[in-house]
C-alpha positions as a Markdown table, in Angstrom:
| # | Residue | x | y | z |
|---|---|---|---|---|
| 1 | Unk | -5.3 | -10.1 | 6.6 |
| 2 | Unk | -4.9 | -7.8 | 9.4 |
| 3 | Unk | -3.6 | -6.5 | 11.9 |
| 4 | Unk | -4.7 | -5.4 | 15.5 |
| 5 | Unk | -2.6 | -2.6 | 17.4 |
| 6 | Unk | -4.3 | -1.4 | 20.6 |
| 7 | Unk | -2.9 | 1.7 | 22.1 |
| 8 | Unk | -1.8 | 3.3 | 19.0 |
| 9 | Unk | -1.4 | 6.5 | 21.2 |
| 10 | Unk | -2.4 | 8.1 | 23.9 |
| 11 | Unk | -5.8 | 8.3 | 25.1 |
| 12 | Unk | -6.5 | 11.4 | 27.7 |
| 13 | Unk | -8.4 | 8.7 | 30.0 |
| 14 | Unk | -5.5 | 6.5 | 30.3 |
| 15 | Unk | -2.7 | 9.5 | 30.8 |
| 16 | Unk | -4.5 | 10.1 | 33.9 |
| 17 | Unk | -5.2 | 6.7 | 35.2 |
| 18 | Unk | -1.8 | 5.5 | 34.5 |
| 19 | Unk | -0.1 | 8.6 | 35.4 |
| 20 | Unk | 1.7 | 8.6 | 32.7 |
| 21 | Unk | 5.0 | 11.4 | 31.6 |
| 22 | Unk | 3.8 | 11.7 | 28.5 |
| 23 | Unk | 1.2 | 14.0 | 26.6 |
| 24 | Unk | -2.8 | 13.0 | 25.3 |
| 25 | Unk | -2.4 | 12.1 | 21.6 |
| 26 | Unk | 1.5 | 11.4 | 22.2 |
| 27 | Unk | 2.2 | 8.1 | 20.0 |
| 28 | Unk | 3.1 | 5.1 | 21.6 |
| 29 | Unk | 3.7 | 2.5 | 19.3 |
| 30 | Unk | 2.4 | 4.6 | 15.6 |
| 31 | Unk | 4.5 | 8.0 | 15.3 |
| 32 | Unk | 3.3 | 10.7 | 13.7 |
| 33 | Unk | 6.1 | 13.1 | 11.8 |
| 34 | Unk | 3.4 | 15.9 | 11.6 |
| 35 | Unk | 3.1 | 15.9 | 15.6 |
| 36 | Unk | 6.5 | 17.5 | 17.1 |
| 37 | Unk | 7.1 | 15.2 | 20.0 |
| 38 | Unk | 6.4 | 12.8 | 17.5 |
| 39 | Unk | 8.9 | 13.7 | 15.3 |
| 40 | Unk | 11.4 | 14.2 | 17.4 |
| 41 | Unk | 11.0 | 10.9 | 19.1 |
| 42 | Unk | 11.9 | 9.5 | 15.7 |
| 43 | Unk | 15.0 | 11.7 | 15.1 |
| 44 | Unk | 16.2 | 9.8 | 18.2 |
| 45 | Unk | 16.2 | 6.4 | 16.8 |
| 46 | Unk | 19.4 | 5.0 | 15.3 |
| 47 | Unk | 20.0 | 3.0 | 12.1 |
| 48 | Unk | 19.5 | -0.4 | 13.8 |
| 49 | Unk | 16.4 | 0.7 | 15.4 |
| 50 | Unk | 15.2 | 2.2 | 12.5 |
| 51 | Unk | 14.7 | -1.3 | 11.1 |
| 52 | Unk | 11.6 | -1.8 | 13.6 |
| 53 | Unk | 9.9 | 1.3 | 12.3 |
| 54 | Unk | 7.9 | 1.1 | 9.1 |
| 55 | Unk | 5.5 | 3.4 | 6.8 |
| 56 | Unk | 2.3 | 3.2 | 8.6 |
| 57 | Unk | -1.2 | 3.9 | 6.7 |
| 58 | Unk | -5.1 | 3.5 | 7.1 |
| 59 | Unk | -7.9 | 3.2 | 4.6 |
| 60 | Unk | -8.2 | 6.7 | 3.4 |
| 61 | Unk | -4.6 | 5.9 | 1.9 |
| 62 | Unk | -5.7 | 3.3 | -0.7 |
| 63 | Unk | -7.1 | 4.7 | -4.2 |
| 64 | Unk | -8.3 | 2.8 | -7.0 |
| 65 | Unk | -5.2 | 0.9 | -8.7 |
| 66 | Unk | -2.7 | 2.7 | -6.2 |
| 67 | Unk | -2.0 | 3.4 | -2.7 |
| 68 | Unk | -0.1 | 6.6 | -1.0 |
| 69 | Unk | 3.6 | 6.2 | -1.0 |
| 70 | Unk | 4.5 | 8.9 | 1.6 |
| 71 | Unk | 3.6 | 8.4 | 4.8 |
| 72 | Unk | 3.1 | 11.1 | 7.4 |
| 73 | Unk | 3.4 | 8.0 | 10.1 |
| 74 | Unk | 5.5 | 5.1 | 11.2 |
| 75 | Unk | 4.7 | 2.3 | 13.4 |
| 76 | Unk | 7.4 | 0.6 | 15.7 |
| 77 | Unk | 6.8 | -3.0 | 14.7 |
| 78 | Unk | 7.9 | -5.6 | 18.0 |
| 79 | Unk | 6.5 | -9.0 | 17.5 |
| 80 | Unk | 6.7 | -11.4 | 21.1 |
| 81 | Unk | 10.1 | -12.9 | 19.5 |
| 82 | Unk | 11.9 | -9.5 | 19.2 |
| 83 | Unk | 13.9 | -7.9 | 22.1 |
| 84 | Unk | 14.5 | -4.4 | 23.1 |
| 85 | Unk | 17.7 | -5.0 | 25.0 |
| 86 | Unk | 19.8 | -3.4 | 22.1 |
| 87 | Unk | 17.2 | -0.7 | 21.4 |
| 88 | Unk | 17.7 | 2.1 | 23.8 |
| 89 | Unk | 15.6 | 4.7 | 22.3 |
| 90 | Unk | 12.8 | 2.6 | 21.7 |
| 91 | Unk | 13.0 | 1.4 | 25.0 |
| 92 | Unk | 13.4 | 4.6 | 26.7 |
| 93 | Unk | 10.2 | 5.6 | 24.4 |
| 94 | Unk | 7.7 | 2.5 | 25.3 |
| 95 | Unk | 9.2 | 3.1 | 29.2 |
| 96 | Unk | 6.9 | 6.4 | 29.0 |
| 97 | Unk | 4.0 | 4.1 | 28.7 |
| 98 | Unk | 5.2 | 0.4 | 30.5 |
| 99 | Unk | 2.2 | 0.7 | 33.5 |
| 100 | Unk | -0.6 | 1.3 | 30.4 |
| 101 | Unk | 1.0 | -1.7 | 28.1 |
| 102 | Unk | 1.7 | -3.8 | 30.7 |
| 103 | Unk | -1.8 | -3.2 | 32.2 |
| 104 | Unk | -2.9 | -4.9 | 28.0 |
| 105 | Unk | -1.5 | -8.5 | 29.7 |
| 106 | Unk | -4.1 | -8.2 | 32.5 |
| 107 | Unk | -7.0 | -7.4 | 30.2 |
| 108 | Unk | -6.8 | -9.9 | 27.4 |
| 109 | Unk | -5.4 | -12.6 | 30.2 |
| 110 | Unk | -2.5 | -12.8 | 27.9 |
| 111 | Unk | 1.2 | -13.5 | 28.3 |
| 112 | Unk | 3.8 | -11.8 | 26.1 |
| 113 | Unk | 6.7 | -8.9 | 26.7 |
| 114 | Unk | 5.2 | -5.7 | 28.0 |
| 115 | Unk | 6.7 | -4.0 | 24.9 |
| 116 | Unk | 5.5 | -5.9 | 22.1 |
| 117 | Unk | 2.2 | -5.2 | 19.7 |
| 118 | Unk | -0.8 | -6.6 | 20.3 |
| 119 | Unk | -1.2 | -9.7 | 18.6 |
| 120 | Unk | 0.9 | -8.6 | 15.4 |
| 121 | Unk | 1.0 | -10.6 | 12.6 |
| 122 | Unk | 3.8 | -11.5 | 10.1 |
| 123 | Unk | 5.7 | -8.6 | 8.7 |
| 124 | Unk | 6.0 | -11.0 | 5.5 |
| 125 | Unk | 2.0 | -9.7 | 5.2 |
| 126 | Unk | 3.1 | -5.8 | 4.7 |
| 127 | Unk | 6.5 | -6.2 | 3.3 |
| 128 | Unk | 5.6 | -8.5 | -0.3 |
| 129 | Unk | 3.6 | -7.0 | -3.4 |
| 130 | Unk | -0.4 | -7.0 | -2.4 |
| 131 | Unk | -3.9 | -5.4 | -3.4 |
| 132 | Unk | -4.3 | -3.2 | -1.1 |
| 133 | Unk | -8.5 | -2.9 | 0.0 |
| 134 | Unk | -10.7 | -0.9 | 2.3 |
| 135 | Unk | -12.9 | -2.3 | 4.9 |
| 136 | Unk | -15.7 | 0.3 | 3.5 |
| 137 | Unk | -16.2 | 1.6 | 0.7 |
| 138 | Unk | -19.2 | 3.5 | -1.8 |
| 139 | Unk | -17.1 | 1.1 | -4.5 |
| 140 | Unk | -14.9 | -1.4 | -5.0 |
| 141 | Unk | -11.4 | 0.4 | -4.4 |
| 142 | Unk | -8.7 | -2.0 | -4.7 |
| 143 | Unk | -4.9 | -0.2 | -5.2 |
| 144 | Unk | -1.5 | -2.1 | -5.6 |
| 145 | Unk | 2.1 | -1.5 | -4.1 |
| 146 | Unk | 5.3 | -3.5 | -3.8 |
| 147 | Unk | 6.1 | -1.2 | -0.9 |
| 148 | Unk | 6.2 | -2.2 | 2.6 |
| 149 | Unk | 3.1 | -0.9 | 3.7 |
| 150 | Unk | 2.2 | -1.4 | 7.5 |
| 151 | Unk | -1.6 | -0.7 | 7.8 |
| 152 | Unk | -4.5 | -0.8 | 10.4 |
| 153 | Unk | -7.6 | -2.8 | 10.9 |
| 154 | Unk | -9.6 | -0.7 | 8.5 |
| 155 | Unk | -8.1 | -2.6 | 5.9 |
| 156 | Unk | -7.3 | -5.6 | 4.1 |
| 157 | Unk | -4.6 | -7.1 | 1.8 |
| 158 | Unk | -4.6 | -9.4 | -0.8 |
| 159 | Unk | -1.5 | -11.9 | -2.0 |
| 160 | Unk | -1.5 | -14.8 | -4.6 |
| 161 | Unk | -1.3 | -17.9 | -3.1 |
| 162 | Unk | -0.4 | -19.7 | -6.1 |
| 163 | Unk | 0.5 | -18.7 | -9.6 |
| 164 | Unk | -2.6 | -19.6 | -11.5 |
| 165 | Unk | -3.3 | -15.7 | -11.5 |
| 166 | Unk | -1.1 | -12.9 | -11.9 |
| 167 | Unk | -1.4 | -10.4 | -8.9 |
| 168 | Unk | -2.0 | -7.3 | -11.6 |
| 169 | Unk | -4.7 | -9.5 | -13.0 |
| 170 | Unk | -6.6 | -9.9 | -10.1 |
| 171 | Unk | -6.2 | -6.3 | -9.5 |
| 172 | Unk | -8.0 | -5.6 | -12.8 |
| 173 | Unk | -10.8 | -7.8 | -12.4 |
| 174 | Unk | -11.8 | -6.5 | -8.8 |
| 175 | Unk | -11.6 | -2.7 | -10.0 |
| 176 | Unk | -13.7 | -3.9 | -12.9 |
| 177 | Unk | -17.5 | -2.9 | -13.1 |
| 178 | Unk | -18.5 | -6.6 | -13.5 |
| 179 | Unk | -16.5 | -7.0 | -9.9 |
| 180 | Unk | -18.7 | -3.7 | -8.3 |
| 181 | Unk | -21.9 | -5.4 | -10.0 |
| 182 | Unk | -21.0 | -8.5 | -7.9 |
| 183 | Unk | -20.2 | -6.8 | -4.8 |
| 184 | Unk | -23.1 | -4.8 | -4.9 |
| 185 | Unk | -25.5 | -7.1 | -5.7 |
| 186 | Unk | -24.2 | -10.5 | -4.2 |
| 187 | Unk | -21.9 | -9.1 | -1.3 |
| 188 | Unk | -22.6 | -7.6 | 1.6 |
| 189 | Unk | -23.7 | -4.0 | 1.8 |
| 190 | Unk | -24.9 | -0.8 | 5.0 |
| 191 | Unk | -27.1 | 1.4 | 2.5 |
| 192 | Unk | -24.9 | 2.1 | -0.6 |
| 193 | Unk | -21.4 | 1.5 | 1.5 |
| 194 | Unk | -20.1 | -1.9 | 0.0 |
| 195 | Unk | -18.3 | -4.3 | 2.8 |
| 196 | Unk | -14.8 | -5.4 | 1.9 |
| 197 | Unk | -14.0 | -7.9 | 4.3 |
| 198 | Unk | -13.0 | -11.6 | 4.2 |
| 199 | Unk | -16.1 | -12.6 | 3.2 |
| 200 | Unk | -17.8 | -11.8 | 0.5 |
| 201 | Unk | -14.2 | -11.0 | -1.0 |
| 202 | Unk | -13.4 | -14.7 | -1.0 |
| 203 | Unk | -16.1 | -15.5 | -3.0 |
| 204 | Unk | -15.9 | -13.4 | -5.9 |
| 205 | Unk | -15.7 | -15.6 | -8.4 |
| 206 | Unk | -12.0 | -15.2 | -10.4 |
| 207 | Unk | -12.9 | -16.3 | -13.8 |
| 208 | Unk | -10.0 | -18.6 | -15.8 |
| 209 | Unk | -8.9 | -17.4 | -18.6 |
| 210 | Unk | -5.8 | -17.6 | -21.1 |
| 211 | Unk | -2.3 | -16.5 | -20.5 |
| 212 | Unk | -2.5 | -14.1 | -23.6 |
| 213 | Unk | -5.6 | -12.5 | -22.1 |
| 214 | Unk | -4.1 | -12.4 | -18.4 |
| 215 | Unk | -1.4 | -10.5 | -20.3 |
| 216 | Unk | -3.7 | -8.1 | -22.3 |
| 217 | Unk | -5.2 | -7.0 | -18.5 |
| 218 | Unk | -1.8 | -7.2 | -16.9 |
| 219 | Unk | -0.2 | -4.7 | -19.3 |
| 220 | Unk | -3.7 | -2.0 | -19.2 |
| 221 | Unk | -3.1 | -2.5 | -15.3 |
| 222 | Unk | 0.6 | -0.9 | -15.3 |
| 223 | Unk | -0.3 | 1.2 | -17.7 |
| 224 | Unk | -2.8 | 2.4 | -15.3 |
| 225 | Unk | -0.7 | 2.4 | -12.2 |
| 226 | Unk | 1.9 | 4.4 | -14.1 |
| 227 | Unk | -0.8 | 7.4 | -14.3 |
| 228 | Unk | -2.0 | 6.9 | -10.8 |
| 229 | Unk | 1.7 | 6.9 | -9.4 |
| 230 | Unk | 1.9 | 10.2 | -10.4 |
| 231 | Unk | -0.9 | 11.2 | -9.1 |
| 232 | Unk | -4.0 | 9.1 | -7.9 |
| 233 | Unk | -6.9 | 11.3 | -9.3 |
| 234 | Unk | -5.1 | 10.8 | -13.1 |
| 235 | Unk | -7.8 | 10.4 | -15.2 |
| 236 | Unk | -7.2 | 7.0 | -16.7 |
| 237 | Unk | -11.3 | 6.3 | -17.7 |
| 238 | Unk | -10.3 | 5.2 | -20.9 |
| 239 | Unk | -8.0 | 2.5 | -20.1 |
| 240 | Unk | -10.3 | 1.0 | -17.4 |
| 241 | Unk | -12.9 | 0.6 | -20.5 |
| 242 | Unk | -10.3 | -1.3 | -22.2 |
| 243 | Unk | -10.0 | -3.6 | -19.1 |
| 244 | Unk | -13.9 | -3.9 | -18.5 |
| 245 | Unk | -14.1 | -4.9 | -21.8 |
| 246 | Unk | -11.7 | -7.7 | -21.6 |
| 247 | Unk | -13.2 | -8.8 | -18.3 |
| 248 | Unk | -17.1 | -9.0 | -19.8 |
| 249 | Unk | -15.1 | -11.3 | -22.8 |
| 250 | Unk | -13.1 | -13.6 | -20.2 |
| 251 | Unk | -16.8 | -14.0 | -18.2 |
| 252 | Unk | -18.6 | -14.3 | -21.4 |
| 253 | Unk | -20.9 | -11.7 | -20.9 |
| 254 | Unk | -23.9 | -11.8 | -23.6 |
| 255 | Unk | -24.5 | -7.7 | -25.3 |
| 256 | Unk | -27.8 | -7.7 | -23.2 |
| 257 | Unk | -26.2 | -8.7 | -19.8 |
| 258 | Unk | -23.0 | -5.9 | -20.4 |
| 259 | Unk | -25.8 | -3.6 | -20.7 |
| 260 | Unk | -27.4 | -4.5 | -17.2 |
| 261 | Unk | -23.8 | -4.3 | -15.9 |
| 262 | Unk | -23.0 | -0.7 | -17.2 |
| 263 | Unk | -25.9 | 0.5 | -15.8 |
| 264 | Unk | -25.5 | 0.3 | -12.1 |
């Protein structure tokens, strides 16, 4: 799932042809607290509109079993249904920028407030517990959180539907080498650069297996995250072994065809 936000800031082109008050590479709708107009946009916004701003990343932000927890941006997050009536800063913010967003409506031949994202999707998608995966990557990086984590069309997230698998055991099996074997040799591919998107995700094939040995890969998965929340480059090789090694038993990998695996 995604999500689509046009005019995260501002473009030189469109300062000019808009006439707009505010600065190239000023943030319109994702603020960025290393930027000083920036910040101080965001110093301006009280507690109630504060609940319309959320942790904002991108794909270089998710790691292998973890994602970033400190964001350097923040998204204001309107949907068509919210109102800015009782939200003076951010109104007074977005007003910098009214002839470019309205100009959106015009464009896509679409019809909702001038003020509101483009096509945003349910905040339910970045608020609950997810997997957390690249649109590109050299291998198959899938990290975790239970954090609201707003995030941009260069990646995807991942929720249980149902609760034939537990979330961390999903997470185990797509970090696992059997999963990057798959990927890489049944999914799509540029050169070496694996493609995570909808499909061929969907069709990785999530093997059934028993509640104990859901369990087993559950508890080497926090164990794992536990190192990686401390810091995401944690060596934790020796665990992931454990995990593989579980995964090539719940597949019912043969000695000869774990061999072909480990050696991609």
């Amino acid at each position: 799932m995604l999500v689509i936000l046009l005019f995260l800031s501002t473009p030189k082109k469109h300062k000019e042809i808009f006439d707009l008050v505010s600065e190239a590479g000023d943030g319109i709708f994702v603020l960025d607290t290393t930027r000083k107009t920036d910040a101080e946009v965001l110093e301006s916004f009280t507690p109630q509109e504060l609940q319309f701003v959320h942790p904002f990343y991108k794909n270089s932000n998710i790691y292998k079993y973890s994602c970033d927890a400190e964001p350097t941006k923040f998204v204001i997050y309107l949907s068509r249904t919210d109102s800015i009536d009782s939200l003076p800063n951010i109104a007074a913010h977005l007003h910098k920028f009214k002839a470019l967003l309205t100009n959106r409506l015009t464009t896509y031949n679409e019809s909702y407030p001038w003020y509101s994202l483009h096509r945003a999707r349910e905040r339910s998608i970045f608020e609950s517990e997810k997997i957390m995966v690249p649109y590109r990557s050299k291998t198959n990086v899938f990290g975790y959180t239970n954090e609201p984590w707003y995030f941009r069309t260069d990646a995807y997230s991942v929720i249980t539907k149902n609760n034939d698998y537990a979330l961390k055991y999903l997470l185990g099996v797509l970090n696992s080498k059997l999963a990057l074997f798959w990927l890489y040799n049944r999914g799509k591919r540029k050169g070496d650069t694996l493609e995570l998107f909808y499909d061929p995700l969907s069709k990785i094939p999530i093997a059934t297996c028993s509640e104990d040995q859901q369990k087993m890969i559950v508890a080497f998965v926090d164990e794992i995250i536990a190192e990686k929340s401390k810091d995401p480059r944690s060596d934790t090789y020796d665990i992931e072994q454990q995990v593989d090694q579980l995964v090539y038993e719940i597949y019912g990998l043969t000695d000869e065809e774990i061999t072909i695996v480990e050696s991609l």
